[in-house]
N, C-alpha and C positions, 0 to 999 in steps of 0.2 A: 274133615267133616265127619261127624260122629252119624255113623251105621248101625240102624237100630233095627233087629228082627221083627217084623209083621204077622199078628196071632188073629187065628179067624174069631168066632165064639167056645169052638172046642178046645182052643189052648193049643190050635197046629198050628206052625211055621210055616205060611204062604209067602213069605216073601222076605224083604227088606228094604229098607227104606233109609237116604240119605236125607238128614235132615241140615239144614242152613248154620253153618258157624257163627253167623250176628245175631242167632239167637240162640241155639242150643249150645254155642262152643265154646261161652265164652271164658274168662274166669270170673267165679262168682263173688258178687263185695257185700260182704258179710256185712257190714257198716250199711250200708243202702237199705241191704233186705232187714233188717232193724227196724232203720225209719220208715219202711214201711207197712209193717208189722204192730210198731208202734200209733201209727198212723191209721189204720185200720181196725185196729180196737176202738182208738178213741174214738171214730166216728160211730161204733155201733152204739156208745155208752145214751141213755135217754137223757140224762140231765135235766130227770124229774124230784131230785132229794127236795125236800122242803121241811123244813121244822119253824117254831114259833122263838120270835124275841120275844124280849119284855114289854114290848108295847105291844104287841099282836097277841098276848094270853091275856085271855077275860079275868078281870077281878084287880085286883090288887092298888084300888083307887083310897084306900083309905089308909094313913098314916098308923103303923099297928101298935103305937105304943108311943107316948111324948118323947121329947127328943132327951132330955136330961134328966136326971133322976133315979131311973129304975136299973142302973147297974149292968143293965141290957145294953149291948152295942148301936150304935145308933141306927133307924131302920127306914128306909122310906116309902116301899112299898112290899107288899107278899110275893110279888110277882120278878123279884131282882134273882138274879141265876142262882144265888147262895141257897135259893129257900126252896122245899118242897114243892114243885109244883107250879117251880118261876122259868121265866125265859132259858132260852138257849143262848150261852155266850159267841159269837160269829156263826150263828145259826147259817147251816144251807140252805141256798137257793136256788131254784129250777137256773139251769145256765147251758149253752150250747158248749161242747166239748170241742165241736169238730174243728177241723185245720186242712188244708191243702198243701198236698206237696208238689213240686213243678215238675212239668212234664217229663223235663229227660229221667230226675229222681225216680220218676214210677215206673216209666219205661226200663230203666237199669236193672231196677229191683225185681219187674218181672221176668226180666232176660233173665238174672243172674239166678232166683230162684229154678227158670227151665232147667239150665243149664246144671243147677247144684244136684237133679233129681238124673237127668242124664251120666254124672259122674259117680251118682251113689249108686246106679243098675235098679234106680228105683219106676223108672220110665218106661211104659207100653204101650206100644200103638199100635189099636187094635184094627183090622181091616174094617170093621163095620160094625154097629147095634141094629141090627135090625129089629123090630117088635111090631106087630099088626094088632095087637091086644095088650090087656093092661096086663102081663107076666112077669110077675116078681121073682117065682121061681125058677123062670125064662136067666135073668138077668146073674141070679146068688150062683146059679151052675158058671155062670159064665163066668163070674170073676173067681169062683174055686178052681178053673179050670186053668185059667190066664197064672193064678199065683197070686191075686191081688194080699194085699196087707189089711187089715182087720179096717183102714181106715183108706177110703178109697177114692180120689176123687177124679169124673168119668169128664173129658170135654167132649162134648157133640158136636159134629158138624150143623146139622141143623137143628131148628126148634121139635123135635118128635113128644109130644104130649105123652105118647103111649111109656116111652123111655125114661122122662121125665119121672111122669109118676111112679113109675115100675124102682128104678132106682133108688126115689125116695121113702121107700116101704121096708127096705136095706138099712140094720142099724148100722152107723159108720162110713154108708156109700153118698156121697152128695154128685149131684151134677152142676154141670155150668155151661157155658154157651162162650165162643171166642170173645165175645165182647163184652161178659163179666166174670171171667176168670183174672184173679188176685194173685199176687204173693203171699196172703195170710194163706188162703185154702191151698194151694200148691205145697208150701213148707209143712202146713199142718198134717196132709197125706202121709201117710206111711209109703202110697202107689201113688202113680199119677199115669193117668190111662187117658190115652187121645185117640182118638179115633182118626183114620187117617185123613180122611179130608179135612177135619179140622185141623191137624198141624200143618196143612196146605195154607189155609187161611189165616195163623196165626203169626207163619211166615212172610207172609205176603201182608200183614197189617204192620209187623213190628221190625221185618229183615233191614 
């Protein structure tokens, strides 16, 4: 079971903490955390692109030249993709990207990404965030102090508003809560900093 040091908010060593091998230990499938990576883009994508055919651009109702004679290619409307000002050839359309992947797939991929952040010494679990107020510069000491990486991502044990905000005023720091922490934001992290009762509860959802 992988043994990982315990840092207060000043960066001391209070402790250590053994975490669950079903989730932290396992080896990581680089193939899995892919598709789910890939899988998690595509669902942020809007799949609002829209451009105009030829039937959908105004104008081009009149015949612009007889059909034989004038040496000119034959033409039947202004509005055919050839012409200035004419349709879009497979024009896009607004269309839903998203896709589901089945449970054990996502489950693996977010074991496997803990897991990958654990073997790279990229993994802190900090004893506590505490914040009574909105202090940002509460939070930027905190992660100078820990070592965080320019790109940081914080799991809370519980909903703290005051945390929440405070973090998100951090360029590079994002938070998350046990039950929407991802594989994209995990892998994306340079840091991945849990807070100790949340890796209690992450264990206990996913072990």
């Amino acid at each position: 079971m992988p043994n990982i040091a315990v840092l207060d908010m000043a960066g001391n060593n209070v402790g250590e903490i053994t975490l669950s091998d079903a989730v932290f230990g396992i080896t990581p499938n680089a193939a899995v955390m892919h598709m789910a990576v890939v899988n998690y883009l595509a669902n942020q994508r809007q799949g609002t692109q829209s451009t105009l055919t030829r039937t959908e651009v105004s104008g081009g109702g009149k015949k612009p030249w007889r059909q034989k004679g004038t040496g000119h290619a034959r033409q039947g409307s202004t509005r055919a993709p050839q012409w200035r000002h004419g349709g879009i050839v497979h024009a896009p359309k607004p269309r839903d990207y998203s896709y589901s992947l089945n449970k054990k797939v996502r489950r693996l991929a977010l074991k496997s990404a803990l897991s990958d952040k654990v073997l790279s010494g990229d993994l802190i679990v900090l004893e506590e965030l505490k914040l009574e107020a909105y202090k940002t510069k509460t939070v930027a000491d905190c992660l100078k102090a820990i070592g965080a990486g320019k790109k940081a991502l914080i799991v809370l044990g519980d909903n703290n508003a005051f945390a929440v905000k405070s973090i998100a005023n951090i360029a590079g720091a994002k938070s998350a809560q046990v039950n929407t922490i991802n594989p994209y934001d995990i892998i994306n992290a340079d840091t991945l900093i849990i807070v100790k009762d949340a890796a209690a509860k992450i264990e206990e959802v996913y072990a």
